[in-house]
C-alpha positions as CSV (number, residue, x, y, z in Angstrom):
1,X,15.6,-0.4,9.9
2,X,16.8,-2.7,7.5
3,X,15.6,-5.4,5.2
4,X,16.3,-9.2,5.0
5,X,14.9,-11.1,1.9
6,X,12.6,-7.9,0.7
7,X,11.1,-8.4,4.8
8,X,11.6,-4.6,6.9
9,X,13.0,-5.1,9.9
10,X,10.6,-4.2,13.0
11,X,7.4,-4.1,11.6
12,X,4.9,-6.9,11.9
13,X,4.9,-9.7,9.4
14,X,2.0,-11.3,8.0
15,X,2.4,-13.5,4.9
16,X,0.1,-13.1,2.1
17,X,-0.1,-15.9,-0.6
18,X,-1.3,-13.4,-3.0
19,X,1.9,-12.8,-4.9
20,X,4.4,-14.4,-7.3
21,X,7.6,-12.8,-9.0
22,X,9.1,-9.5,-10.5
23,X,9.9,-10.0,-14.4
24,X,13.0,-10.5,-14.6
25,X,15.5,-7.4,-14.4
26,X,12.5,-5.2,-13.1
27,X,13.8,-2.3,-11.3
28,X,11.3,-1.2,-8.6
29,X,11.1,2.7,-9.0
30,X,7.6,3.4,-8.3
31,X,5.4,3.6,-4.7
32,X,2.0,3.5,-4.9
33,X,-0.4,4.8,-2.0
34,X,-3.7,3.1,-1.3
35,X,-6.7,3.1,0.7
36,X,-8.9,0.5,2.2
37,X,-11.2,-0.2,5.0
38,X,-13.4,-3.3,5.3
39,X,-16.4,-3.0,5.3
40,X,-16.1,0.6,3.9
41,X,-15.4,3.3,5.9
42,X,-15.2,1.1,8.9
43,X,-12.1,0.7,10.9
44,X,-9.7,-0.8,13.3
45,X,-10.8,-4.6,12.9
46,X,-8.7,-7.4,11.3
47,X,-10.7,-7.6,8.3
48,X,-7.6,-6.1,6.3
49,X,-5.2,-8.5,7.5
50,X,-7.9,-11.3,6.6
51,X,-8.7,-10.4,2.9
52,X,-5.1,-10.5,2.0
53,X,-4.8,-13.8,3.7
54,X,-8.0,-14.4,1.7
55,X,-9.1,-15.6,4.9
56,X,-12.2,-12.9,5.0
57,X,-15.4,-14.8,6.2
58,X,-17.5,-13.5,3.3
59,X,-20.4,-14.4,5.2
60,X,-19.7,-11.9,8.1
61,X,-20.8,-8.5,6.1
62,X,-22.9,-8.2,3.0
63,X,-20.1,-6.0,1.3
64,X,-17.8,-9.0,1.5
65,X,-19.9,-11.0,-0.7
66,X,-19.2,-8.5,-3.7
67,X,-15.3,-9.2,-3.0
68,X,-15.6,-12.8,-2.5
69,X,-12.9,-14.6,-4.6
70,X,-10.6,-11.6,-5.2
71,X,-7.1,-12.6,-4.4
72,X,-5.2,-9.0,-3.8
73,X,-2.3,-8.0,-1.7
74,X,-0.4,-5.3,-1.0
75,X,3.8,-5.0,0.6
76,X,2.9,-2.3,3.5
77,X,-0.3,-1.5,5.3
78,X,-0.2,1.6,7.7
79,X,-3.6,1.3,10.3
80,X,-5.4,4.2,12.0
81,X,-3.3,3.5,14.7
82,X,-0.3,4.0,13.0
83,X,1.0,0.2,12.9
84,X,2.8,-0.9,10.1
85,X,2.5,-4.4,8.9
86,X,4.1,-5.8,6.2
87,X,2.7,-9.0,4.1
88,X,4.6,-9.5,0.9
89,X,8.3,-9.4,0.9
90,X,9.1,-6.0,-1.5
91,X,11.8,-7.9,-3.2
92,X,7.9,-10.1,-5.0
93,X,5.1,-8.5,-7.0
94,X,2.2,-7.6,-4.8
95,X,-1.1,-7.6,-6.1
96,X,-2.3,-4.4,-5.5
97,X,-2.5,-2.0,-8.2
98,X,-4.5,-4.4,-11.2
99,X,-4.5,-3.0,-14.6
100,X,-2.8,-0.1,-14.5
101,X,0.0,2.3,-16.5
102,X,3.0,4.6,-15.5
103,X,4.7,6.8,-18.0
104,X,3.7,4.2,-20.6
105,X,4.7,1.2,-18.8
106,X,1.7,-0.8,-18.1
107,X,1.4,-3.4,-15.0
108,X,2.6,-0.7,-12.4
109,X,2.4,-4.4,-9.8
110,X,5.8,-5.3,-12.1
111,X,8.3,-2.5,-10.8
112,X,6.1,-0.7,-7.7
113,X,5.8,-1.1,-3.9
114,X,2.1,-0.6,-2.4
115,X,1.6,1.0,0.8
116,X,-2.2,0.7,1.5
117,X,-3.3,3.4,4.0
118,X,-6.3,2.3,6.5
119,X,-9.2,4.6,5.3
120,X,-12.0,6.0,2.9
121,X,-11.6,8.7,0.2
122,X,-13.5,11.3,2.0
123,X,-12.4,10.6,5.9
124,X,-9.3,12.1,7.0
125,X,-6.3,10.2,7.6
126,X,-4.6,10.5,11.0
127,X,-1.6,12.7,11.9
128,X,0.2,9.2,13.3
129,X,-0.6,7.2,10.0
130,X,0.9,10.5,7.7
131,X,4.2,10.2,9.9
132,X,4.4,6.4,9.3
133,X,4.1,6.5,6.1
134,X,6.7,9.0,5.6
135,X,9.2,7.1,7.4
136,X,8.6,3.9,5.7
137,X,8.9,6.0,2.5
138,X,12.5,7.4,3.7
139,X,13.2,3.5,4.1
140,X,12.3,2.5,1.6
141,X,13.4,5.6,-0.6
142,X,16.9,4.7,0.8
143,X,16.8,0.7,-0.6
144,X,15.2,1.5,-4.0
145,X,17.6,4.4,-4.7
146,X,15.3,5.7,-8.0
147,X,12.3,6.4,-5.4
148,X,12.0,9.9,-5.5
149,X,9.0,12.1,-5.3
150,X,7.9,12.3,-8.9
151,X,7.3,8.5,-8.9
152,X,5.2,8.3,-5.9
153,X,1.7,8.3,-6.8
154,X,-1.8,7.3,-6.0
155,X,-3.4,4.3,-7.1
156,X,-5.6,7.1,-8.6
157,X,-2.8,8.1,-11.1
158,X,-2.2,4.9,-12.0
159,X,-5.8,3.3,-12.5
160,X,-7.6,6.7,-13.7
161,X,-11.2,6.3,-14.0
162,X,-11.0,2.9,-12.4
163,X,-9.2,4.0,-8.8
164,X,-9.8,7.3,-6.9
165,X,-7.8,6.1,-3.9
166,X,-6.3,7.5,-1.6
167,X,-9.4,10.0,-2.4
168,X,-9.7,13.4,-2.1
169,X,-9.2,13.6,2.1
170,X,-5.4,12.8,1.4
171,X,-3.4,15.7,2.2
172,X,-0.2,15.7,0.2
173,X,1.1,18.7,1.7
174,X,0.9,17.1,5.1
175,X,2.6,13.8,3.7
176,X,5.4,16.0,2.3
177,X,5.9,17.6,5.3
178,X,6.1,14.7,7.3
179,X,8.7,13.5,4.8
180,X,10.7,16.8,5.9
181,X,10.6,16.4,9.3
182,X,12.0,12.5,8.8
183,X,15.0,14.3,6.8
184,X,15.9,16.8,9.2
């Protein structure tokens, strides 16, 4: 697969308005990993794809009505289903990570790619959504040659105290592995 204006070939496109630009001369060297399900813990509905179109009828859940205004994004999502869509071009800044720090370098959204993963911290992730993810990390890995593993983290490592995504039912080991199977 390859790229075109920060937009990965062969995955589905939907355009987010929640963005705006990189500083200038930021080098995107970190990827982030998320969760999220809307309402919580309830999945394989559009409600994703709405909120970061902020779109969401905030009407349609009570949860909603404690998101209502927030204006988020993220580049990648990965859904049960293993789909891949993509809403903000990598080459922007995403809103996904908020206040946040890396190895002393505060506003992780500046230099990072955000891969939000459909699910809860204490539901496991499926096998399909664990083998996505490692290929788009390969692809991605490959374009933003300072990738590597040390500087891909949770949104957890990033937001401590604030974040415990992906949560404690993501398996590393499993998303390594998967990452091994891409290389061979």
């Amino acid at each position: 697969m390859k790229f075109t204006d920060g937009w990965l070939d062969g995955v589905r496109h939907i355009h987010s308005p929640n963005f705006n630009e990189r500083p200038a001369h930021a080098v995107v060297d970190l990827l982030v990993i998320h969760n999220i399900s809307l309402p919580p813990e309830q999945f394989n509905n559009s409600n994703i794809e709405l909120f970061f179109q902020n779109k969401l009828p905030w009407d349609a859940h009570p949860y909603f009505s404690t998101i209502q205004g927030l204006e988020v994004s993220s580049h990648f999502l990965v859904k049960r289903c293993g789909e891949i869509i993509q809403f903000v071009s990598c080459d922007k800044r995403a809103w996904h990570a908020g206040a946040s720090s890396f190895c002393g370098q505060e506003n992780c959204n500046d230099f990072s790619i955000g891969i939000e993963l459909e699910g809860a911290d204490e539901i496991e992730y499926e096998v399909i959504q664990y083998q996505k993810l490692a290929e788009l990390t390969l692809i991605l890995s490959n374009k933003y040659f300072k990738l590597n593993w040390s500087r891909i983290v949770g949104h957890c490592d990033i937001a401590p105290g604030r974040k415990t995504d992906p949560g404690i039912s993501f398996d590393w080991n499993i998303y390594k592995k998967q990452m091994i199977k891409w290389l061979s």
